[in-house]
C-alpha positions as CSV (number, residue, x, y, z in Angstrom):
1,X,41.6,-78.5,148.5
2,X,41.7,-81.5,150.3
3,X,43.9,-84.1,148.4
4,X,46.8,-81.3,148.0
5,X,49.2,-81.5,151.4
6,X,51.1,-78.4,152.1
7,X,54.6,-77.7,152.3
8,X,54.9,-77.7,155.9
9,X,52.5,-80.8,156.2
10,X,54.8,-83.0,153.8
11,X,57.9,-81.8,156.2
12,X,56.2,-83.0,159.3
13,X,55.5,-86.6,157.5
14,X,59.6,-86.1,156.9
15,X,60.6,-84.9,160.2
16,X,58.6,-87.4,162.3
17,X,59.7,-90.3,159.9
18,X,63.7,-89.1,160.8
19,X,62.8,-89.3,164.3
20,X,61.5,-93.4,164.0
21,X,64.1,-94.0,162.0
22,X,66.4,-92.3,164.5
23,X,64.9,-94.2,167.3
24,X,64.3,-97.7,165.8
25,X,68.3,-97.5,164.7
26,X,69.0,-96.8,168.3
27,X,66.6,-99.4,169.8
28,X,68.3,-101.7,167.9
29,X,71.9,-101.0,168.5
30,X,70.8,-101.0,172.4
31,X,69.4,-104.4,171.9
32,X,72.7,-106.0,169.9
33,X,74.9,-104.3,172.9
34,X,72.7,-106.1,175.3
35,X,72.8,-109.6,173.5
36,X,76.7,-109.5,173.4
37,X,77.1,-108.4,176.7
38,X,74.4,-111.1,178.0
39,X,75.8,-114.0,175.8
40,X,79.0,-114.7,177.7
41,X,76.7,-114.9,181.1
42,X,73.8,-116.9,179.6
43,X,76.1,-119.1,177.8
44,X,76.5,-121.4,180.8
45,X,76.1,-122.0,183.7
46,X,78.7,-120.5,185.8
47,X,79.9,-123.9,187.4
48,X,82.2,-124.3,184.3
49,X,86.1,-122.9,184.7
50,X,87.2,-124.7,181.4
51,X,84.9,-126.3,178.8
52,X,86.7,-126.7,175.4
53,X,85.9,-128.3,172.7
54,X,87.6,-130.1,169.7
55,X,85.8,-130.8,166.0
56,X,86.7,-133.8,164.5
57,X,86.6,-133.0,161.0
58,X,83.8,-135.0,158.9
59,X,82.8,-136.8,162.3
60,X,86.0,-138.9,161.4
61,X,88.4,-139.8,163.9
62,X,92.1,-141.1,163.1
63,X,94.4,-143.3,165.6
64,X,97.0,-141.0,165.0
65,X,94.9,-137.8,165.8
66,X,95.1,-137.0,169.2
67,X,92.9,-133.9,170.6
68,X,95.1,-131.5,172.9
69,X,93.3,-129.6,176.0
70,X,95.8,-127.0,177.3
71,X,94.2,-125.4,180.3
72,X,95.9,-122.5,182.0
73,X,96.4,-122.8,185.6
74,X,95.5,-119.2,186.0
75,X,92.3,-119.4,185.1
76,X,92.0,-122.5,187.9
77,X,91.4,-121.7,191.7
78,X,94.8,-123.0,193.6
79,X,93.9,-125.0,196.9
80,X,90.3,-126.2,196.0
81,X,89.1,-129.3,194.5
82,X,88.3,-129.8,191.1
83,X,86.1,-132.5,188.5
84,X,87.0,-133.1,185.4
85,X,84.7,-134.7,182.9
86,X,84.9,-135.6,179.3
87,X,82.0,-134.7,177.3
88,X,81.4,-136.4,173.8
89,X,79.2,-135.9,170.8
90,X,78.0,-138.4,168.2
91,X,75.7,-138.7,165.4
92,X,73.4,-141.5,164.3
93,X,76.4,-143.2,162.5
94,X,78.2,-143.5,165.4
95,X,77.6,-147.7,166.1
96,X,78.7,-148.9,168.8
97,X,77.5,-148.7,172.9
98,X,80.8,-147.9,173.7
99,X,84.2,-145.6,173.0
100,X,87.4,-146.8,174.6
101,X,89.7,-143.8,175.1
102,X,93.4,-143.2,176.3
103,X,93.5,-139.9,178.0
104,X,96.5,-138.3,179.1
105,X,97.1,-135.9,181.5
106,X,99.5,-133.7,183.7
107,X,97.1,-132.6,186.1
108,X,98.7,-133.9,189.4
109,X,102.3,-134.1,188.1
110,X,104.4,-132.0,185.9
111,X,104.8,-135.9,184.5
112,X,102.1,-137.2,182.2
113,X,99.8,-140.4,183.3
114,X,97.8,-142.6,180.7
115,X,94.4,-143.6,181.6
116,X,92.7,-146.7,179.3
117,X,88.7,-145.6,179.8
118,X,85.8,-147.1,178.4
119,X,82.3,-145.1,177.8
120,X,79.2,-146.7,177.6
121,X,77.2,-144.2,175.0
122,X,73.8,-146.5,174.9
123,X,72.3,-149.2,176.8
124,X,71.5,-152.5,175.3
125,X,68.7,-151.7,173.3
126,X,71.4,-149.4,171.4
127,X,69.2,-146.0,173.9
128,X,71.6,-143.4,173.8
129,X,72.6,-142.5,177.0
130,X,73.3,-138.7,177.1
131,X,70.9,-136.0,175.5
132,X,70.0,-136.2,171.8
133,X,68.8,-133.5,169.6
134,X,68.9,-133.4,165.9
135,X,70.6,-136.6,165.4
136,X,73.5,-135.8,167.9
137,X,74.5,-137.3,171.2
138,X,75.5,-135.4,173.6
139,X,77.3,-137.5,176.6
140,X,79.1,-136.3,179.9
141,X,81.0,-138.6,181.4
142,X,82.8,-137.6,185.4
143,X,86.8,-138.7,184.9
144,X,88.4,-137.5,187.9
145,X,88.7,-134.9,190.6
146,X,92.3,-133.0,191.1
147,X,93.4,-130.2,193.4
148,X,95.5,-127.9,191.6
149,X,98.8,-126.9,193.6
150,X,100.1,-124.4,191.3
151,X,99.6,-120.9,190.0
152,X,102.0,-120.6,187.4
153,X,102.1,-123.9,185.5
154,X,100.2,-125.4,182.0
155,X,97.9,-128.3,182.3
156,X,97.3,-130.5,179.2
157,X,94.8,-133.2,178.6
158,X,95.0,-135.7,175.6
159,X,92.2,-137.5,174.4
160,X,93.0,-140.7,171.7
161,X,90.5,-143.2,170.9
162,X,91.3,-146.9,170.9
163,X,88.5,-147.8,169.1
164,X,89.4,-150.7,166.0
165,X,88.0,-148.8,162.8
166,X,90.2,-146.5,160.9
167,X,89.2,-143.8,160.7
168,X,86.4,-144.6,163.3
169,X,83.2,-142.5,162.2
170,X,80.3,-140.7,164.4
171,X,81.9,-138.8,166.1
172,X,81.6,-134.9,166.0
173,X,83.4,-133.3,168.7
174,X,85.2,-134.0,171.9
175,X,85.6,-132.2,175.1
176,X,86.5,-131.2,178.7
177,X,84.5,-129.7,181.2
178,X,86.6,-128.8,184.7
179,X,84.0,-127.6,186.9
180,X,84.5,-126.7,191.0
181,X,83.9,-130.6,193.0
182,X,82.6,-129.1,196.2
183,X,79.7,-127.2,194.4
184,X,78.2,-130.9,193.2
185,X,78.8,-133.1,196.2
């Protein structure tokens, strides 16, 4: 009787179906362990010891809303030169070839210094100037180099824009990047 399978035959078919199951359940689990242990490493470059950044919700940015950067001096090496830079991202509404920012920051002083900085996003052809992908800008501008002297203390950074529209528009996000300056020179 050929079309009849026996009772030992039908709990093979079973048996060996438990095992593939068994084994692609595993497979997978070791494959999700290996992606979120491997993200954090792939996920840059290693040259970063602070990259943060802030969403401006809607791509609209208010005068009166400042983005905070609180970077803990722990996580910084004491005694070894440092580059900060700021790193902005637009999207096609943004229109102008430039963002004028006041940044503050207590990175050399437990007193806070103001710095009036203009960023030129797109040449005069209205070329964005960073990387673009998807309709977003992505520009990385070197602001200054610091040596951090202490161990125990908070740096802050505050980024405000300048710019004359209310809310001004186009922007998505804003950010710093500190990064080791000896590795780059």
């Amino acid at each position: 009787m050929r079309g009849e399978t026996t009772e030992r035959e039908t709990t093979g078919r079973l048996m060996r179906s438990v095992r593939v199951n068994r084994k692609r359940k595993s497979r997978m689990v070791l494959v999700t362990l290996a992606a979120i242990l491997l993200l954090p490493a792939l996920s840059c470059t290693g040259d970063e010891l602070y990259y943060r950044f802030r969403f401006i919700e809607r791509g609209e940015w208010s005068h009166d809303s400042a983005l905070f950067f609180n970077i803990d001096s722990l996580t910084l090496p004491v005694s070894q030169p440092l580059e900060v830079s700021l790193e902005i991202t637009t999207n096609n509404s943004y229109r102008y070839r430039d963002l004028w920012l006041r940044v503050e920051q207590n990175l050399a002083d437990t007193l806070f210094r103001s710095d009036t900085l203009r960023l030129l996003l797109a040449d005069e052809s209205g070329r964005s100037l960073g990387g673009s992908a998807g309709g977003l800008h992505q520009f990385s501008q070197p602001w200054l180099q610091f040596l951090p002297s202490d161990s125990i203390r908070s740096y802050e950074i505050r980024l405000h824009h300048l710019m004359a529209d209310e809310p001004l528009t186009g922007i998505e996000r804003a950010g710093v990047k500190i990064i080791a300056a000896d590795r780059h020179q």
